[in-house]
C-alpha distance (Angstrom), angle and dihedral (degrees) to the residues before:
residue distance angle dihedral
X1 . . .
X2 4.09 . .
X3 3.57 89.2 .
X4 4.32 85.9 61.9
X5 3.77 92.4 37.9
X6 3.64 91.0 50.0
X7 4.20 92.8 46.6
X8 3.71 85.3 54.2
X9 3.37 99.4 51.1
X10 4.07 88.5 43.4
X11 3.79 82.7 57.7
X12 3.44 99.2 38.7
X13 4.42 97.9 56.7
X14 3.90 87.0 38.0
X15 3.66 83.3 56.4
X16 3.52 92.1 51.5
X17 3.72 101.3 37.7
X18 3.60 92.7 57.8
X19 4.09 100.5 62.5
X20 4.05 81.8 41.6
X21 3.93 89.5 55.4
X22 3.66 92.3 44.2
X23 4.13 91.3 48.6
X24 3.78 100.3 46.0
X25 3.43 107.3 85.6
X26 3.89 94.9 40.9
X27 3.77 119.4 79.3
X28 3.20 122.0 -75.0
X29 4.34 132.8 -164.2
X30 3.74 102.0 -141.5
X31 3.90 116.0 -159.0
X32 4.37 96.0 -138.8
X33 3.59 108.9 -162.8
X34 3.90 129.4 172.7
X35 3.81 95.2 -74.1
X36 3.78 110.2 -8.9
X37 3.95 138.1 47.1
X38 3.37 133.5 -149.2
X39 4.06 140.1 -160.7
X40 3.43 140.4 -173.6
X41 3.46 85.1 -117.7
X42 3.72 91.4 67.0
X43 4.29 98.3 60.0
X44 4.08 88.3 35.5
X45 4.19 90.3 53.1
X46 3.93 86.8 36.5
X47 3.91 88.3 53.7
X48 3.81 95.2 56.5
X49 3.64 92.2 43.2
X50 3.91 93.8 55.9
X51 4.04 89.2 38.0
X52 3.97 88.0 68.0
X53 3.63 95.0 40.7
X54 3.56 92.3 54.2
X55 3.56 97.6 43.3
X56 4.02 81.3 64.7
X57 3.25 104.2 33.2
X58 3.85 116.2 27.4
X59 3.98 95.7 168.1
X60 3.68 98.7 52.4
X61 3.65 123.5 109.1
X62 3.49 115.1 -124.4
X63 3.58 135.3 -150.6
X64 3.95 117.8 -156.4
X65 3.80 129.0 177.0
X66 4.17 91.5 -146.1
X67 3.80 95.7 36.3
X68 4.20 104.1 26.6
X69 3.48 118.0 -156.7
X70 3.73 134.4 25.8
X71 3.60 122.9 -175.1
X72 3.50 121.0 -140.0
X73 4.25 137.6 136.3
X74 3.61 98.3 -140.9
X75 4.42 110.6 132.5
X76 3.81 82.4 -114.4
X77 3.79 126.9 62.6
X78 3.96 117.4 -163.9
X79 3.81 135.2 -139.3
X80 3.36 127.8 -161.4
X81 4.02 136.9 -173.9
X82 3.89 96.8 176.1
X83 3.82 86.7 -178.8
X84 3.68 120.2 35.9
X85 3.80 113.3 177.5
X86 4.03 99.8 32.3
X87 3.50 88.5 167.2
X88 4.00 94.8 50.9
X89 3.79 91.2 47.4
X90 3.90 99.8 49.5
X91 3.82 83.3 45.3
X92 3.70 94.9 57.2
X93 3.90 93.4 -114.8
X94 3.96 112.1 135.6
X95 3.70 89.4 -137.9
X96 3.96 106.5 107.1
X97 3.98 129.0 91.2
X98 3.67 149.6 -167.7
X99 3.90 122.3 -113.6
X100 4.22 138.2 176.8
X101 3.35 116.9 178.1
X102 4.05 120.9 -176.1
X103 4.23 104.5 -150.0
X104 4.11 113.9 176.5
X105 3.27 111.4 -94.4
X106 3.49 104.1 -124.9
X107 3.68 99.2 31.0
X108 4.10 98.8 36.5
X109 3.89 92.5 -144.5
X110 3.84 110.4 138.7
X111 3.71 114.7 -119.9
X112 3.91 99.9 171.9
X113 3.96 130.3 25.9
X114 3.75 133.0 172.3
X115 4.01 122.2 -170.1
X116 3.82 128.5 -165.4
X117 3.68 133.2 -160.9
X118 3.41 101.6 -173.0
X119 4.05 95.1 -171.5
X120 3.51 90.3 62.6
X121 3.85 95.7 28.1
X122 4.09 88.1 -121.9
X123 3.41 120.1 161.1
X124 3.79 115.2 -175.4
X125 4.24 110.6 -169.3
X126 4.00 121.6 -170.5
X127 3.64 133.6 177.4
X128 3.74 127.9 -171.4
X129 4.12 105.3 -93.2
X130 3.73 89.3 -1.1
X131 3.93 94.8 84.7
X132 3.86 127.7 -139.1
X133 3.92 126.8 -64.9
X134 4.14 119.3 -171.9
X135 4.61 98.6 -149.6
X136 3.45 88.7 -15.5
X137 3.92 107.6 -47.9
X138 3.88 116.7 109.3
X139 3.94 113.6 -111.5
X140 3.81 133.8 -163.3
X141 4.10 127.0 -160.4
X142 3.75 81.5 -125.1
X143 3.84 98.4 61.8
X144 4.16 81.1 88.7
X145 3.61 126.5 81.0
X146 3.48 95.0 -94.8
X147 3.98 99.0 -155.6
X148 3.53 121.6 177.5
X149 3.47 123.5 -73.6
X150 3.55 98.7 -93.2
X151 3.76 93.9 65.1
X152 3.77 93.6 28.7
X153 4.32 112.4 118.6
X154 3.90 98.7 -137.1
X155 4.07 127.0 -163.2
X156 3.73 117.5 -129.6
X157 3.91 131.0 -168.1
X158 3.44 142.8 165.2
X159 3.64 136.6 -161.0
X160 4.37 122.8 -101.2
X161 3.55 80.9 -135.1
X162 3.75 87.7 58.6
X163 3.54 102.0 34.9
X164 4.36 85.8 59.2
X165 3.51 88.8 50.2
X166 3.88 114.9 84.3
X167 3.79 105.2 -156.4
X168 3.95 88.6 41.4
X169 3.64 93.7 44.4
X170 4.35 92.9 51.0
X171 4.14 83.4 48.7
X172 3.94 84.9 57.9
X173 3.53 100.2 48.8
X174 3.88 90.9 51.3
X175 4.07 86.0 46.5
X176 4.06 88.2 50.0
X177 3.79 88.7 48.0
X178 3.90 103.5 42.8
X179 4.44 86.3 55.7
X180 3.82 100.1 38.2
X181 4.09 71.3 52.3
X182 3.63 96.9 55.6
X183 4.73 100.2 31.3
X184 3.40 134.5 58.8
X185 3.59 93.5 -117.4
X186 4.30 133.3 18.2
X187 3.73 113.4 -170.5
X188 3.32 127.5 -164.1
X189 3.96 112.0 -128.6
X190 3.29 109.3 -136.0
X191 3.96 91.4 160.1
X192 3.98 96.1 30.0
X193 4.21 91.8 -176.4
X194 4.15 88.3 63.1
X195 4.11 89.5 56.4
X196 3.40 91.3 39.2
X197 3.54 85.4 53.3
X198 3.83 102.0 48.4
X199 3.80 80.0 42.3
X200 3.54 85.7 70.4
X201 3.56 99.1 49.4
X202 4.02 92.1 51.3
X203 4.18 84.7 -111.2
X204 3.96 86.9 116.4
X205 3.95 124.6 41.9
X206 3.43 108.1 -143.8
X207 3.74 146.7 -23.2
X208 3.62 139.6 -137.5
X209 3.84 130.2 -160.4
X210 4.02 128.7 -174.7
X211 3.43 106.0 -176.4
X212 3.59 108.7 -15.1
X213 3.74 132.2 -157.2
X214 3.83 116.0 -114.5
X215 3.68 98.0 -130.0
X216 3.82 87.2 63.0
X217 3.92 108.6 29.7
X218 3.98 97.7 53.1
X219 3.97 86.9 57.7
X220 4.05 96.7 45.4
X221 4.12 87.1 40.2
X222 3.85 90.4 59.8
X223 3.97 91.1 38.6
X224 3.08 91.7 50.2
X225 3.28 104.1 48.8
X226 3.63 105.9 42.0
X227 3.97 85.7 45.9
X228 4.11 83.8 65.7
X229 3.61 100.2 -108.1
X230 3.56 129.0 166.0
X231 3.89 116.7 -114.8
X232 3.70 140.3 -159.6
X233 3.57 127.5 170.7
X234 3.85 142.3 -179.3
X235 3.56 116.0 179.6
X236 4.11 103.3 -74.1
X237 3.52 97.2 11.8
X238 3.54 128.0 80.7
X239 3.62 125.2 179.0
X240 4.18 133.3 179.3
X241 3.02 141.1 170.9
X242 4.39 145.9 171.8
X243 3.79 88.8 -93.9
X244 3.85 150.5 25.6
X245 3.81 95.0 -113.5
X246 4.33 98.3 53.3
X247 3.83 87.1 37.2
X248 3.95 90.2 63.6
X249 4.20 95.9 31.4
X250 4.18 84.5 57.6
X251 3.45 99.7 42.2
X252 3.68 98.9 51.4
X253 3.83 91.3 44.1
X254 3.93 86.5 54.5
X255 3.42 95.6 38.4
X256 4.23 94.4 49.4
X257 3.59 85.5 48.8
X258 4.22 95.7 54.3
X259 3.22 87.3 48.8
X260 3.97 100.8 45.1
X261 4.01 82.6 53.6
């Protein structure tokens, strides 16, 4: 059943990457609000995305970041960021991707994720015990370097419902400080499925989350994981990394610096 959840979503993100690849280089009218952005190109790419999944699955509940909820009583329930990286996109950078995840409905775990970059026509596909494969070769988070922390380039996001909350949003900013502090390199994910992506495929060392949005975490959870990272969490904050020893140096950095805020 993964295996069919995970072809879907393949289909469904290629789907969606394509219009995206066709629209980028044409103008685009952005909607710029406080803290988010929004294009047509976001509803049109979500609309193809949700066409495929529905054309497999009819009964399942879907849950869209254009459109919202979907009812459905299908085992699985879907979620879907058919653009990821808004703000890259409408800016002309090729950083922004597609992702479907199917999560069990009652428990929310993800069993079945596809990602797609559409710049680079990636398309990363994971399944829960069936590992991770980047266009059809398997992929580990170790395939990297993995160098100490020190030198390690780390991933960090942060939740919109975060970011419009003040206390929450000072407790980030000390987080972001205290590990570009302690790595080489701290970038700010603007399109959290392509780290958690390169994550994956050991081409990023680590990744930390405070607060993340579904529509992103449930993809990077299952890549993650089935890529053989190592995990540590504490309620909102989620950190990983290609091995055991950067896994614990980030998360007590981050988690000092929560608490020290």
């Amino acid at each position: 059943m993964t295996d069919d959840l995970a072809a879907v979503a393949a289909d469904a993100v290629q789907a969606g990457g394509a219009l995206l690849r066709d629209r980028f280089d044409a103008a685009l009218e952005a909607d710029y609000g406080v803290d988010d952005v929004k294009t047509a190109a976001d509803r049109d790419a979500e609309g193809r995305v949700l066409d495929a999944i529905r054309e497999a699955y009819p009964d399942h509940p879907i849950s869209a970041e254009e459109s919202g909820e979907h009812a459905g009583d299908g085992t699985y329930r879907w979620v879907v960021d058919a653009l990821d990286g808004t703000n890259n996109f409408a800016s002309g950078i090729p950083t922004f991707g597609v992702a479907a995840t199917a999560v069990e409905r009652e428990a929310g775990d993800p069993v079945a994720t596809a990602v797609h970059v559409p710049v680079l026509d990636d398309l990363y596909v994971a399944t829960r015990g069936g590992g991770v494969a980047r266009n059809g070769d398997p992929v580990r988070a170790t395939d990297g370097d993995t160098p100490p922390v020190e030198r390690a380039t780390v991933g960090i996001t942060v939740g919109l419902d975060a970011v419009r909350d003040e206390a929450l949003s000072a407790r980030y900013d000390a987080l972001f400080d205290a590990v570009d502090a302690e790595v080489k390199r701290a970038i700010e994910a603007w399109a959290p499925v392509v780290y958690w992506a390169l994550l994956a495929r050991g081409r990023l060392d680590g990744f930390v989350a405070f607060h993340p949005d579904e529509r992103e975490q449930v993809a990077g959870d299952l890549l993650a994981r089935e890529a053989g990272a190592a995990e540590r969490r504490d309620g909102p904050l989620v950190v990983v990394a290609a091995d055991e020893a950067s896994a614990d140096a980030l998360f007590i950095v981050a988690s000092d610096a929560l608490e020290s805020a």
